[in-house]
C-alpha positions in Angstrom: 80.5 55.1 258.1 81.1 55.4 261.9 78.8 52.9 263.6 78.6 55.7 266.1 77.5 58.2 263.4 74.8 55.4 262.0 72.9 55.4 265.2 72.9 59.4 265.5 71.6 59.1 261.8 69.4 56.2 263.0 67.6 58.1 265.2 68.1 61.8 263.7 66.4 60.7 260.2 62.9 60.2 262.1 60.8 62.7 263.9 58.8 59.5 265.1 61.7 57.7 266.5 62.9 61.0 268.3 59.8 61.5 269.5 59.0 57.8 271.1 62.9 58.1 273.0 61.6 61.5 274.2 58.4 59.8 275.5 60.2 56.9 276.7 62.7 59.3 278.7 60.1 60.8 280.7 58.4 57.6 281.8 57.1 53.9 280.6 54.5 53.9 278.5 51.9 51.3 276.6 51.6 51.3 272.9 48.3 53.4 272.9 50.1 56.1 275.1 53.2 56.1 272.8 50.8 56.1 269.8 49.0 59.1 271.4 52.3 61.3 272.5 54.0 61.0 269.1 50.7 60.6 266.7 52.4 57.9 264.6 51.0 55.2 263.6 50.2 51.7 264.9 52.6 49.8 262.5 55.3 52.5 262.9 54.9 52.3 266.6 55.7 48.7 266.4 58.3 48.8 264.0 60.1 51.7 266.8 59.6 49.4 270.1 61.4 46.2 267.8 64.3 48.6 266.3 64.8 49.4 270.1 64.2 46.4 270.9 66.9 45.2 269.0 69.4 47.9 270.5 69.0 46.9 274.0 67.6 50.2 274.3 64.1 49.1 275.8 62.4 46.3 277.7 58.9 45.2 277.9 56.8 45.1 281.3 53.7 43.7 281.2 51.5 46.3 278.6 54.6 49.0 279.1 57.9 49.7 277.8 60.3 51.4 279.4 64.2 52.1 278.4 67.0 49.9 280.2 69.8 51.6 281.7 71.6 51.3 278.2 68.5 53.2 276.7 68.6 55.7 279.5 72.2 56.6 278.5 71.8 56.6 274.7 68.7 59.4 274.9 71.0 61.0 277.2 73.3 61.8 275.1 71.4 62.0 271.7 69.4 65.0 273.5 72.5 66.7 275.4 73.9 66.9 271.0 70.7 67.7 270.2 70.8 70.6 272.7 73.9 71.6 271.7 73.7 71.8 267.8 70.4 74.4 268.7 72.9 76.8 270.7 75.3 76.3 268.2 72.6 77.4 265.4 71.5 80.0 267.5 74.3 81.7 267.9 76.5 81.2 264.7 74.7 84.2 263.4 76.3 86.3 266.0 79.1 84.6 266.9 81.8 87.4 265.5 80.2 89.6 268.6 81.0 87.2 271.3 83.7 87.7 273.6 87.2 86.8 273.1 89.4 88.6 275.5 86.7 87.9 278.8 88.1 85.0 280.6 86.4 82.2 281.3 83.6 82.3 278.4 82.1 79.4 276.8 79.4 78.6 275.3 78.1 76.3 277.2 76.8 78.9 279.4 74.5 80.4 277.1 72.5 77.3 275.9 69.2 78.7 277.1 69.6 82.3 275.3 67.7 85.0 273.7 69.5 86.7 270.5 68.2 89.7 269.0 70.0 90.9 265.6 68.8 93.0 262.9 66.6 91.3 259.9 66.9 92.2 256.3 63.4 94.3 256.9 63.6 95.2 260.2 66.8 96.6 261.7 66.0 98.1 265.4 65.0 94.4 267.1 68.7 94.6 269.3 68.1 98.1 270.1 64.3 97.3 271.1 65.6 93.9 273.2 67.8 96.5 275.0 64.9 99.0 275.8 63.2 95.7 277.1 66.1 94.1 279.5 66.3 98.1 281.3 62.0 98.4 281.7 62.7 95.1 283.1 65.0 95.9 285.8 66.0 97.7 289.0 69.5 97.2 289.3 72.0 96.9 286.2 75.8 96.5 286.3 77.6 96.2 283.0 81.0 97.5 281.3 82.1 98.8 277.7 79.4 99.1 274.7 76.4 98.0 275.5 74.6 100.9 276.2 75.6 103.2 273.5 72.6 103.6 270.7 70.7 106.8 271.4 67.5 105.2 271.5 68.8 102.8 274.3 70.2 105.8 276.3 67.5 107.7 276.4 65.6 104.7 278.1 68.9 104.5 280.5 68.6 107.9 281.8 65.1 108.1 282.7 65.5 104.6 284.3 68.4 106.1 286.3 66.2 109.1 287.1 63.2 106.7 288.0 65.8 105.1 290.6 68.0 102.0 288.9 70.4 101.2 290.6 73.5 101.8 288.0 76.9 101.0 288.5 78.6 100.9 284.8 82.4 101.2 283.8 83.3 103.0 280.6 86.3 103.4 278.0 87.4 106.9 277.8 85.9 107.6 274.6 83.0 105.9 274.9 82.5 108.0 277.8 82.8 110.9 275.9 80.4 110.2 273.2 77.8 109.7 276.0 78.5 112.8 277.3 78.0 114.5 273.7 74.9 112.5 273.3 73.4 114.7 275.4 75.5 116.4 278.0 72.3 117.9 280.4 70.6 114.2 280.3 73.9 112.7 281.0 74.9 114.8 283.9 71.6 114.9 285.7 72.1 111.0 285.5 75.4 110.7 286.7 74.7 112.5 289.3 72.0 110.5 291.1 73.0 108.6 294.4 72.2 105.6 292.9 74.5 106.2 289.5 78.3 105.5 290.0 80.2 105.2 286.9 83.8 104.1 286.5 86.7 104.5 283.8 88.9 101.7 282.7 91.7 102.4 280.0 91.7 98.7 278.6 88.4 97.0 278.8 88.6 93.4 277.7 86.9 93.1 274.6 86.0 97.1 274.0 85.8 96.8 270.0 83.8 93.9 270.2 81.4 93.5 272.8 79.8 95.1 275.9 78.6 93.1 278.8 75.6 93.6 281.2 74.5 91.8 284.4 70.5 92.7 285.4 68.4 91.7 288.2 67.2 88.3 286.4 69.4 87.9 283.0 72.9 88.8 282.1 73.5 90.1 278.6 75.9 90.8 275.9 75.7 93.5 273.3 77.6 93.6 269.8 78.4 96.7 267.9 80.3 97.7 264.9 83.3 99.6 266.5 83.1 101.9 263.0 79.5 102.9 263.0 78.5 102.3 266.9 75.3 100.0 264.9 74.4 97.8 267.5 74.6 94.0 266.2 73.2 91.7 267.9 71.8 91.3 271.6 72.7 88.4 273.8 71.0 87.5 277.0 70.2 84.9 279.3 69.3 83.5 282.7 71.7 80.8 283.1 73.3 80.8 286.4 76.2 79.8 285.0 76.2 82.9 282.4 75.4 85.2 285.3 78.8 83.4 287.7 81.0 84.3 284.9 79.8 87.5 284.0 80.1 88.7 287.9 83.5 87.8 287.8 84.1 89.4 284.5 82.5 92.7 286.3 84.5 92.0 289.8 87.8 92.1 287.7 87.1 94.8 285.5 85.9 97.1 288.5 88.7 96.8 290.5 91.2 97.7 287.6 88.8 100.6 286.9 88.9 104.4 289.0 86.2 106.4 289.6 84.9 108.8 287.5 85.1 112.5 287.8 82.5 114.4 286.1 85.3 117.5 285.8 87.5 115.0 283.5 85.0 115.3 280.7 83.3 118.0 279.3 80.9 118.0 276.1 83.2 117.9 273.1 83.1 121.2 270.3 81.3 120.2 267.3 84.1 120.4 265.1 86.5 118.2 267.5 82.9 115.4 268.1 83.4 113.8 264.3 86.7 112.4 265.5 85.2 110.5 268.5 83.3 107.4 268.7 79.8 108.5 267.9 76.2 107.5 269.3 74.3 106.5 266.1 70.8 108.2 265.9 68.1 105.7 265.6 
C-alpha cells in the first residue's frame, strides 16, 4: 500500500488519534488537557503523543506538546480531505440535480451547504426548505425552475404582495404554467413595482436545475422535468457560491427580454395537459 494512503489510514482508523491532531491544531496542550478534550485514556494518550512523536509531527515543551511545522501541515491537509469527503457525501445524493451547463460551478463552493430531498416517509422537506429560504428574505433573484411547486408559489406571491423585491427570469413554458397555476394570483404579482420578470429562450440548465440568489444564501433547486416533483433543495452561504451564482444571474439577464404580460394568457384546459404542469402538493 501507498505509504501516503498508510498515514491517511493511520490516522482515519482512530477517533482518538483524530481527535488529539484536532486538539493539537488549535493550540498546545499538556497530557491532562489532551486527556480531557478527547476523553481517552491515559495509556492511549501516551501511546498517541509517541506515534506522533515518532512522525515528527509533535514536539514536547516543558509539560505541553504542541505540533512542529511538519505536524501543522499534515492536520492541514488530513482535515481539508476530511472536509471534502463530507461535501462529497452530502451531496452524492443529489448530485444528478446539479448544474452542468452554468459556467464556472464546482463544488468546492458548496462545502458549507444545506440539502433538502425527499425521504422514503416524508416527501415535502424540498418544498418546505423552499417556503423557508422566501419567509426568510426581502429580496430574491433567481432564473428557470426553482419556484415552480404550487405550494412554493403560493408562498411567492404573497411574499411579492407583502413587498419582496423579485426580479426572476423564466422559460417560456414555465412561464406559462405559472400563469395557469393561478392566473389572478399571478397577475396581481407581476404587477407590483417591485416584481419584474424576464424571458429567456435557452436557459442554461432548464431541465435540470433552477437557481436562486436571496439576501443571505444562494440556492439551487432540482426537479423532474417530467413531473415538475421538486428533488432536492441546495443552498448555502458561501461567498464563493453567491460570486458565481451572480454572475450566472448577470449573464442570463442580459440574454433575457422583458416580459410582457400581453404575451401570455391562461392556457384552455384542454390545450394545459400539454404544457409543463405545476404539481399540486
Amino acid at each position: 500500500m501507498d505509504t501516503a494512503i498508510q498515514a491517511i489510514e493511520f490516522l482515519a482508523r482512530s477517533e482518538h488519534r483524530v481527535a488529539a491532531l484536532e486538539a493539537f491544531r488549535e493550540a498546545a496542550r499538556d497530557r491532562r488537557d489532551l486527556r480531557a478534550t478527547t476523553g481517552a485514556s491515559d495509556p492511549t494518550i501516551g501511546r498517541i503523543i509517541r506515534d506522533f512523536e515518532d512522525r515528527s509531527w509533535l514536539t514536547r515543551d516543558g509539560p505541553n506538546y504542541e505540533l512542529t511545522p511538519l505536524g501543522e501541515y499534515v492536520a492541514e491537509r488530513f482535515f481539508e480531505l476530511r472536509e471534502g469527503m463530507r461535501t462529497g457525501e452530502t451531496l452524492q445524493e443529489v448530485w444528478r440535480w446539479l448544474p452542468r451547463e452554468m459556467d464556472g460551478f464546482e463544488v468546492e463552493q458548496f462545502e458549507d451547504v444545506v440539502v433538502a430531498y425527499p425521504g422514503p416517509n416524508y416527501p415535502y422537506t424540498p418544498v418546505e426548505r423552499v417556503t423557508h429560504l422566501l419567509e426568510s428574505t426581502d429580496s430574491i433573484r433567481g432564473l428557470g425552475t426553482t419556484i415552480y411547486k404550487s405550494g412554493n408559489l403560493e408562498v411567492f406571491c404573497r411574499r411579492v404582495l407583502e413587498g419582496m423585491e423579485m426580479e426572476y427570469i423564466y422559460s417560456r413554458p414555465v412561464l406559462q404554467a405559472v400563469v395557469d397555476w393561478n392566473p389572478e394570483l399571478v397577475a396581481s404579482a407581476f404587477e407590483c413595482d417591485n416584481c419584474t420578470v424576464f424571458l429567456h429562450d435557452d436557459l442554461p440548465d432548464d431541465t435540470r436545475c433552477g437557481l436562486n440568489v436571496m439576501d443571505d444564501c444562494i440556492g439551487i433547486c432540482g426537479h423532474d422535468p417530467e413531473t415538475a416533483q421538486l428533488q432536492a433543495v441546495i443552498d448555502t452561504a458561501s461567498p464563493e457560491a453567491r460570486e458565481w451564482a451572480e454572475a450566472v444571474y448577470a449573464r442570463c439577464r442580459a440574454e433575457a427580454r422583458p416580459f410582457d404580460s400581453q404575451e401570455l394568457t391562461p392556457s384552455e384546459p384542454g390545450m394545459r395537459e400539454d404544457r409543463l404542469r405545476v404539481e399540486s402538493q
